[in-house]
Structure formats: structure tokens, C-alpha cells
SESEVO-918054 format. One record per residue (C-alpha): residue in one letter; z negated, y, x negated; residue number from 1. Coordinates in Angstrom, 1 decimal, padded with zeros to 4 digits. Each point is the difference from the previous one (the first is absolute). Layout:
% SESEVO-918054
<vexke A, <Z, Y, X>, NUM> ...
END
This chain:
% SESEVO-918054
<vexke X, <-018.3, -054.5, -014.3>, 1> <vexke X, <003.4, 000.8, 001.9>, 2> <vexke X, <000.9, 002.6, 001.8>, 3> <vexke X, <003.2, 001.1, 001.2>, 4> <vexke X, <001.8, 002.8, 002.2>, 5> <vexke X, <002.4, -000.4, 002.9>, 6> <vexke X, <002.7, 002.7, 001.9>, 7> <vexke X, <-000.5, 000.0, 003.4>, 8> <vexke X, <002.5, 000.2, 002.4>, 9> <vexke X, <002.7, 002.6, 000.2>, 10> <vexke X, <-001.4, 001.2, 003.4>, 11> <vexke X, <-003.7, 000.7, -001.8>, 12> <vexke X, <000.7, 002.0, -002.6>, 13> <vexke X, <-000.8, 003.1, 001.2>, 14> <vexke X, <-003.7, -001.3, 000.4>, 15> <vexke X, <-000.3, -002.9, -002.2>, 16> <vexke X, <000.3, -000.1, -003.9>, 17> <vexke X, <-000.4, -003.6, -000.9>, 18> <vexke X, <-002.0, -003.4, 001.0>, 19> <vexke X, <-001.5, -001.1, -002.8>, 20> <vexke X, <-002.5, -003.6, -000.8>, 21> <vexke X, <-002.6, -000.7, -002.4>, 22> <vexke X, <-001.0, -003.7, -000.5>, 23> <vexke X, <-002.6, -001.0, -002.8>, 24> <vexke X, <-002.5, -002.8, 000.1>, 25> <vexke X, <-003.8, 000.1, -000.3>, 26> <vexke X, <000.2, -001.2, -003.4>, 27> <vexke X, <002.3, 003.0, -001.1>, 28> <vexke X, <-001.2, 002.4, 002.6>, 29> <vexke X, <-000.9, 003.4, -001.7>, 30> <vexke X, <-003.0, 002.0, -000.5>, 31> <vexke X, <-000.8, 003.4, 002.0>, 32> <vexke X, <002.9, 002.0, 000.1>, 33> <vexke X, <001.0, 003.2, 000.4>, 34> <vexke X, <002.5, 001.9, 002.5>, 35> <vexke X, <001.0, 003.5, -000.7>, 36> <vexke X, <001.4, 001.9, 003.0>, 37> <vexke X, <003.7, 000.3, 000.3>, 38> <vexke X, <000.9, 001.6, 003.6>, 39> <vexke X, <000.6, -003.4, 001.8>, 40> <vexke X, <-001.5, -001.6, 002.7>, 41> <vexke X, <000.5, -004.1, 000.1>, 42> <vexke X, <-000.3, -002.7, 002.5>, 43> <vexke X, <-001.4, -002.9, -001.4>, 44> <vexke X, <-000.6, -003.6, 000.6>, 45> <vexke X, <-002.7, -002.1, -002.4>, 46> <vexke X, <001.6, -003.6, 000.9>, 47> <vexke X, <-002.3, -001.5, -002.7>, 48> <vexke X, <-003.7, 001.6, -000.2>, 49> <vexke X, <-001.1, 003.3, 000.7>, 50> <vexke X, <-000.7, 003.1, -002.2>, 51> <vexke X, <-003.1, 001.6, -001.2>, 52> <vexke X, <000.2, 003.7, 000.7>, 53> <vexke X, <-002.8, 002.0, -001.9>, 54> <vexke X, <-002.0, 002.4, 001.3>, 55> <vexke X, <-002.0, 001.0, -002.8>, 56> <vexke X, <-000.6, -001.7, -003.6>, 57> <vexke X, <-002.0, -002.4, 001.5>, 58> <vexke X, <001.0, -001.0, 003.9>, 59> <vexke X, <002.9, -000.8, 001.4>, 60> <vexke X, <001.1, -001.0, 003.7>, 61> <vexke X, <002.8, -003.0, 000.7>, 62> <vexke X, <003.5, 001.4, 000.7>, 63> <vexke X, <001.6, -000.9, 003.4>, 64> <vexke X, <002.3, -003.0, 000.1>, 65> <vexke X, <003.1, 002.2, 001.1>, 66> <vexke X, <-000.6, 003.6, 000.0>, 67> <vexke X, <001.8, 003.3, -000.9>, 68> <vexke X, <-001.7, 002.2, -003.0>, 69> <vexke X, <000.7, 003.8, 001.4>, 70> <vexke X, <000.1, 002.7, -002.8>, 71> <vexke X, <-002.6, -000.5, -003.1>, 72> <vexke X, <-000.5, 003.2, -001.5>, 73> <vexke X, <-002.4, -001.5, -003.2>, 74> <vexke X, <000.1, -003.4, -001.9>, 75> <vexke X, <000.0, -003.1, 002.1>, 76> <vexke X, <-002.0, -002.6, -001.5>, 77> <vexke X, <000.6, -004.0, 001.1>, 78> <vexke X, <-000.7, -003.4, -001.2>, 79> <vexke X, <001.7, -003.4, 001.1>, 80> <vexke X, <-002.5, -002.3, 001.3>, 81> <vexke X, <001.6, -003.2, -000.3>, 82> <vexke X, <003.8, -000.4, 000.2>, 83> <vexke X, <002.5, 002.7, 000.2>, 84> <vexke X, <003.0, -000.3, 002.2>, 85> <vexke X, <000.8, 003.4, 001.7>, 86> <vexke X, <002.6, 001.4, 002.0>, 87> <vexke X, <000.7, 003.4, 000.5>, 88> <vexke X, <002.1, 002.9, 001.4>, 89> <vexke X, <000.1, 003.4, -002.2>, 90> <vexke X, <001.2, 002.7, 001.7>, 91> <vexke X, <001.3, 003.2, -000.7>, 92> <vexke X, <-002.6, 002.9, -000.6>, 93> <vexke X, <001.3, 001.5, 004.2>, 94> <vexke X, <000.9, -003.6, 000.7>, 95> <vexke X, <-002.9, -001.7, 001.9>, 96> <vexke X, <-000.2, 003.1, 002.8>, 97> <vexke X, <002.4, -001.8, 002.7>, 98> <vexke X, <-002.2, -002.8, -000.2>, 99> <vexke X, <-003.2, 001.6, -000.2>, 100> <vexke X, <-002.7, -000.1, 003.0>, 101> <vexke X, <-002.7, 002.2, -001.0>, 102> <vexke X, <000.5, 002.7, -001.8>, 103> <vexke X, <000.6, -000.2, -004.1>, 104> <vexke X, <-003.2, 002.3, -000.7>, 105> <vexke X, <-002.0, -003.2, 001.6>, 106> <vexke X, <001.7, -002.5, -002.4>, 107> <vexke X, <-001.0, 002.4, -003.0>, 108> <vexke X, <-001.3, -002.8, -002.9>, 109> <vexke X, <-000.7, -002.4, 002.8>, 110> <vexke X, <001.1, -003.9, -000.2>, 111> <vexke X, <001.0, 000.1, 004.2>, 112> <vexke X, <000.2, -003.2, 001.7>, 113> <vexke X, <003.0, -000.8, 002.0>, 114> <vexke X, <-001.5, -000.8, 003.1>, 115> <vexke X, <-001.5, 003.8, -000.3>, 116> <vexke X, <003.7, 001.0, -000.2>, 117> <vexke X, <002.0, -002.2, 001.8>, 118> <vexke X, <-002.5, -001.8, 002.6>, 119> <vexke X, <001.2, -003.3, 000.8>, 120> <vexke X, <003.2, 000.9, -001.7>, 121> <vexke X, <-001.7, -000.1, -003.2>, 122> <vexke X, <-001.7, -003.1, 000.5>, 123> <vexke X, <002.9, -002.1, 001.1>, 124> <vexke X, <002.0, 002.0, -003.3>, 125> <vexke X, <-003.1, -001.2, -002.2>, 126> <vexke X, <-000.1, -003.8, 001.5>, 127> <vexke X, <004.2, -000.3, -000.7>, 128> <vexke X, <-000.3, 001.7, -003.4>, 129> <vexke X, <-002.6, -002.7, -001.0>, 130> <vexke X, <001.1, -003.0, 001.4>, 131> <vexke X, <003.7, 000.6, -001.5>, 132> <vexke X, <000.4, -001.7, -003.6>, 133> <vexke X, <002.9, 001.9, -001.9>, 134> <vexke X, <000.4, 003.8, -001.1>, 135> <vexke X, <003.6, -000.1, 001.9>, 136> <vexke X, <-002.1, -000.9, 003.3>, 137> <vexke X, <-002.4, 002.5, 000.1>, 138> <vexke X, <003.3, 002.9, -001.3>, 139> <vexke X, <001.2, -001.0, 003.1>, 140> <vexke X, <-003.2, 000.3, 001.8>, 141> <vexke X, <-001.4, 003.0, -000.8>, 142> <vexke X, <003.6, 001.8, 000.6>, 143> <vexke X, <-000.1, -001.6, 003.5>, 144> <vexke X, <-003.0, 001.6, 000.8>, 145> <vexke X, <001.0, 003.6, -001.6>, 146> <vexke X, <002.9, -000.2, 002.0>, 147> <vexke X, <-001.8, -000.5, 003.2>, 148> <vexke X, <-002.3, 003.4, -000.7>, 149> <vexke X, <003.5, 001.4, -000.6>, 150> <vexke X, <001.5, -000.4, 003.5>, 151> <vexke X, <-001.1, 003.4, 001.0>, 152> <vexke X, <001.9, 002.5, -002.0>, 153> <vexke X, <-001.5, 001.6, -002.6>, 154> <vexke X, <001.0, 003.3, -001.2>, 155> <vexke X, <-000.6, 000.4, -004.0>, 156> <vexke X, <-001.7, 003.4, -000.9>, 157> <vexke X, <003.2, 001.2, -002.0>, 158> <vexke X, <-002.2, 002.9, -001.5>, 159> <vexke X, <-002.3, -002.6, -001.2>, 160> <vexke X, <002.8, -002.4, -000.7>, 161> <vexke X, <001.3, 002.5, -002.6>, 162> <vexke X, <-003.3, 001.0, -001.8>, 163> <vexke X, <-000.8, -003.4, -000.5>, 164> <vexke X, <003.6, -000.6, -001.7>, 165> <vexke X, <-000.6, 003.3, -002.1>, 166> <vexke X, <-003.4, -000.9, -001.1>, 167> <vexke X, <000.8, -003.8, -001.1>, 168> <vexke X, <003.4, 001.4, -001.8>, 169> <vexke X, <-002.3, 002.9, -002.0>, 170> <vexke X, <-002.4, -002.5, -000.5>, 171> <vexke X, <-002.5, 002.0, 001.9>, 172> <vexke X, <000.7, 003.1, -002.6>, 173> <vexke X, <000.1, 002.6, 002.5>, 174> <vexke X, <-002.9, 002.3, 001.7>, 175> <vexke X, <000.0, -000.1, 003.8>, 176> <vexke X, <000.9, 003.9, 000.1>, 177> <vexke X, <003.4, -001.5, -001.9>, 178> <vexke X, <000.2, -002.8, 002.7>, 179> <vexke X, <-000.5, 002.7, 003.1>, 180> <vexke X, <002.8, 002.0, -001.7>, 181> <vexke X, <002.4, -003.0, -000.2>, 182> <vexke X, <-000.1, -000.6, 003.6>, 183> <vexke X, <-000.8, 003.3, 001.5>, 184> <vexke X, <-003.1, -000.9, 001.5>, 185> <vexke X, <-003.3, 001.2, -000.1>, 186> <vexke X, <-002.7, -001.6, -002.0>, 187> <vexke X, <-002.5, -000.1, 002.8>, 188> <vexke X, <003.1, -001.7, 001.7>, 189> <vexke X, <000.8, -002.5, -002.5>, 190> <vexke X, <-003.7, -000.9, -000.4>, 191> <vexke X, <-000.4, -001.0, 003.2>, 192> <vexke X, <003.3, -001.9, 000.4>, 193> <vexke X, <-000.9, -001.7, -002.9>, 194> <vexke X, <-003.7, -000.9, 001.8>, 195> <vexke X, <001.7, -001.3, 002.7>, 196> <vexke X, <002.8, -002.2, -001.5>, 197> <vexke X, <-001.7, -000.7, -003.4>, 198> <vexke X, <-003.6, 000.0, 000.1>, 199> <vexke X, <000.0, 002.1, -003.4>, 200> <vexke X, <000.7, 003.9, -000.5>, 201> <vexke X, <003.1, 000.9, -002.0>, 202> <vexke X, <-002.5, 000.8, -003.2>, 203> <vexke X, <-001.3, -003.2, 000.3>, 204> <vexke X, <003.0, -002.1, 000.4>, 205> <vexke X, <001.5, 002.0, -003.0>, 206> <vexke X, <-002.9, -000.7, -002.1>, 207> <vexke X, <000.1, -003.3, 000.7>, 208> <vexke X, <003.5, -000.5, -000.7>, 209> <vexke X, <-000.3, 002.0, -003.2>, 210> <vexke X, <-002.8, -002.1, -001.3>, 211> <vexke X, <001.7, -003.3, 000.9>, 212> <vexke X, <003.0, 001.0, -002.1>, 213> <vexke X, <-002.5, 000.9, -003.3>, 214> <vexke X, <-001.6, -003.1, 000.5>, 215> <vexke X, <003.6, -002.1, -000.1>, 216> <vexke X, <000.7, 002.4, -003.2>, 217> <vexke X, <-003.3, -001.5, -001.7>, 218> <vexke X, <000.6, -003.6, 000.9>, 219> <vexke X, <003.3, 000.2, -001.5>, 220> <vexke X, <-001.1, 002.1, -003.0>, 221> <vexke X, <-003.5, -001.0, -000.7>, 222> <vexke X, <000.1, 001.8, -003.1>, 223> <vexke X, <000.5, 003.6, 001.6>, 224> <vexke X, <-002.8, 002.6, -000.3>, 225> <vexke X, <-001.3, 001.6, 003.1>, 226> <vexke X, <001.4, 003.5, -001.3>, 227> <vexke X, <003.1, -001.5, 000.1>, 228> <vexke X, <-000.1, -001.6, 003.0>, 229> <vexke X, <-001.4, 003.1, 001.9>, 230> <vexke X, <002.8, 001.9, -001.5>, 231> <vexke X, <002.7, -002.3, 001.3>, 232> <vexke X, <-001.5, 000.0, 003.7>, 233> <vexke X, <-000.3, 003.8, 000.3>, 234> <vexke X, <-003.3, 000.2, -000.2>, 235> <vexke X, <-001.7, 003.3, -001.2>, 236> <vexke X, <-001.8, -001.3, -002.7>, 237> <vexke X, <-001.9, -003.2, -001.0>, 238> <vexke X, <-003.0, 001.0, 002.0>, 239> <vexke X, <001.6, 000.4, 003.2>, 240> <vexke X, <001.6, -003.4, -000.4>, 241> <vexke X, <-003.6, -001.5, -000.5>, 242> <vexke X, <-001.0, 001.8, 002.9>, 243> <vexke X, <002.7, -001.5, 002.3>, 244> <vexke X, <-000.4, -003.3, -001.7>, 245> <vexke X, <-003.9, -000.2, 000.5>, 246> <vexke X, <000.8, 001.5, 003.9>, 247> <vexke X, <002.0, -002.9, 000.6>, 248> <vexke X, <-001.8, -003.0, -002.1>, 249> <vexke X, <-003.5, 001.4, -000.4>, 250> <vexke X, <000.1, -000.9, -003.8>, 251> <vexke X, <001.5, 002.1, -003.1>, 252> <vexke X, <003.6, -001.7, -000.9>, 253> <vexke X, <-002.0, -001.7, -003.1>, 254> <vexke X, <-002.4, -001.6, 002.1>, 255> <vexke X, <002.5, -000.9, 002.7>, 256> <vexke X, <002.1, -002.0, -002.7>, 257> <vexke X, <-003.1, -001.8, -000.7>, 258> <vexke X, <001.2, -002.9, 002.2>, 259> <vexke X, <000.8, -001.6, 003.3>, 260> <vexke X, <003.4, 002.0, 000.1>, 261> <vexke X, <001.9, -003.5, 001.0>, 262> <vexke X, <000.7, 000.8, 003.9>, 263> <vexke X, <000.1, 003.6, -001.3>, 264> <vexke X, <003.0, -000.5, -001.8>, 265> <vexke X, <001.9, -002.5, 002.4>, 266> <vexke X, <-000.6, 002.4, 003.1>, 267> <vexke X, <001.0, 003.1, -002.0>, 268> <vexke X, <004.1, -000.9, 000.5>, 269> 
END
């Protein structure tokens, strides 16, 4: 299995954090994996075959061909049917809301099809990304179209803008009291700001963010104990970092590191 991540243009920083592609065959394709939520919303492309997306322990419905996941707020569990060879645009945590159609809250742990999107737009952006052969191709592609749903100004939610920053550099160790203070707005404020532009509250996103940085702490020290690594994220206590965990996963971190942590720990970056 390969996978790799890409800067996008200077232009899309703002919005976009990286392209990134996954390739693997059907022989080496892995077994049901898990996705923990991480605050970013991604377009994505299956140029090989599409995904399982699990509804329960036992069904699952086919992923669209080209679609963009809005905000998942519990594990995501997939599975490759065949061969893997996706394409896909992460964006920032506020950076899909200039090219959004309906409203975030609708996109809320929801696979959406381009064509529910974009209209024809998306199905013309779906038929180019396909029927192009090389990673360089569909870069150039998929900034094309951004760039299009760019031509009317978009003003950035600086408020927003500047919570996000604050949360990602505390790695999500603040309280949203904390976060109003910062920026001298209001929480009821900030919540719905962050409704509008995020599709997550302020608690949530910091949760999420706080978790994805324990998790990177365990991967790299698989040895720590979960006092420890509560400790080091500023959680209260060893309970309350099980609770978050289990908010976010559904399991206990013991049964969570079972398995199936493979896309787990190459979308974690």
C-alpha cells in the first residue's frame, strides 16, 4: 500500500491542506478499517473501486465514486472492495465553506455525491478526474475546479480563522470559555460561527484535535501508559480521557488498538 501527500497551490492554502493518494491492489487491500475524527472535511475520488462504508457491525452501503465526506463526529468504518486508487482533497477544518452548497450540518457523517453538490459541475469534475491517468493531472484538475468556485470573493471568517489556529497550536488544550476570551467573542457567538463555517462546535473540534494528538503520542510511543498519556494531553484524569476516547471511537483505547488502525494512522498527519 502507498500513499502519499501533496501541497496544493499557493492560492489554496487558506482552504486546502494537502491532496493526498492511496493505491493498493486487491491482493494487498486491507481489512476493515478504522477512521477516527480529526476536524477535516475531504473531497475524494475512488479512481480504482469503491469503498464499503459500515453502517452497523453487519451492513454496509457502497461509497459514491467521487463525493465529499462532511464532518464525522464517531469512527468511520470502510473496507476496499477491490483495488485501491484514490484521490483526494483535505481541507482545512473552515476550509470547504466557499465551496459548500448546502449547508455543513447536512454533510454531518454523510459520504455526499458530487452531483448533489456541484450538479453538472460535479459530474463533468468526476468524469475528468477518472479518465486522467497520473497524480500530477488530477493536482492540476481538482485546483482548476476550486479555483472556478473561487471567482466570487470569499471573505474568511477571521474570528474563526484565529480559533482554529489557537486550537491546532494548543493541540485542542483549551476550554471554549478560554477560546471566547481569546478573541473577545461570545460563546453563543463563536458556536454558531463555528456551525456555519465548520460543521463542528468549538468543544468538539478541540476534542477532536486533542485526541488526534494522544493518538500520534501512542503510535510513536506504544509503550506509554494511558495515565501518562492523559497526563501529557491535559486531560483531567485517566477516566475522562476514556470517556473522550470511547465519544469519539465507541471503543475503550485497549479495544480500539485491537486492530484495523492502518488508514487510522496514515490519515492522522
Amino acid at each position: 500500500m502507498e500513499y502519499h501527500t501533496y501541497p496544493p497551490p499557493p492560492d489554496l492554502l487558506p482552504f486546502v491542506k494537502c491532496y493526498w493518494t492511496l493505491e493498493a491492489s486487491e491482493e494487498l487491500k486491507p481489512e476493515r478499517q478504522r477512521i477516527v475524527p480529526d476536524g477535516c472535511m475531504e473531497m475524494i475520488f475512488q479512481c480504482g473501486d469503491v469503498y464499503k462504508q459500515y453502517t452497523t457491525a453487519d451492513t454496509f452501503l457502497l461509497q459514491p465514486r467521487s463525493f465529499v465526506f462532511g464532518q464525522i463526529t464517531q469512527t468511520l468504518e470502510i473496507e476496499p472492495t477491490g483495488n485501491t486508487q484514490t484521490f483526494a482533497v483535505r481541507f482545512h477544518p473552515d476550509g470547504f465553506k466557499p465551496f459548500a452548497t448546502i449547508p455543513l450540518s447536512a454533510m454531518e457523517n454523510r459520504a455526499v455525491p458530487l452531483e448533489e453538490l456541484f450538479g453538472a459541475d460535479g459530474l463533468e469534475l468526476e468524469t475528468t478526474m477518472l479518465a486522467a491517468h497520473k497524480t500530477e493531472e488530477r493536482m492540476i484538475i481538482a485546483a482548476n475546479f476550486l479555483h472556478a468556485r473561487l471567482q466570487t470573493p470569499y471573505t474568511i471568517d477571521k474570528i474563526t480563522q484565529e480559533c482554529v489556529s489557537t486550537i491546532l497550536a494548543l493541540h485542542g488544550q483549551l476550554s471554549v470559555g478560554a477560546l471566547s476570551e481569546t478573541v473577545n467573542v461570545h460563546r453563543r457567538q463563536l458556536e454558531r460561527k463555528f456551525a456555519d463555517a465548520i460543521g463542528l462546535s468549538p468543544k468538539q473540534l478541540a476534542k477532536m484535535i486533542r485526541l488526534q494528538t494522544a493518538l500520534k503520542q501512542l503510535a510513536g510511543n506504544p509503550g506509554i501508559s494511558l495515565t501518562e498519556l492523559a497526563h501529557e494531553g491535559l486531560y483531567y484524569d485517566q477516566a475522562h480521557f476514556i470517556k473522550d476516547f470511547k465519544e469519539f471511537t465507541g471503543t475503550t483505547p485497549k479495544q480500539f488498538y485491537g486492530g484495523r488502525l492502518l488508514f487510522t494512522s496514515l490519515f492522522s498527519e
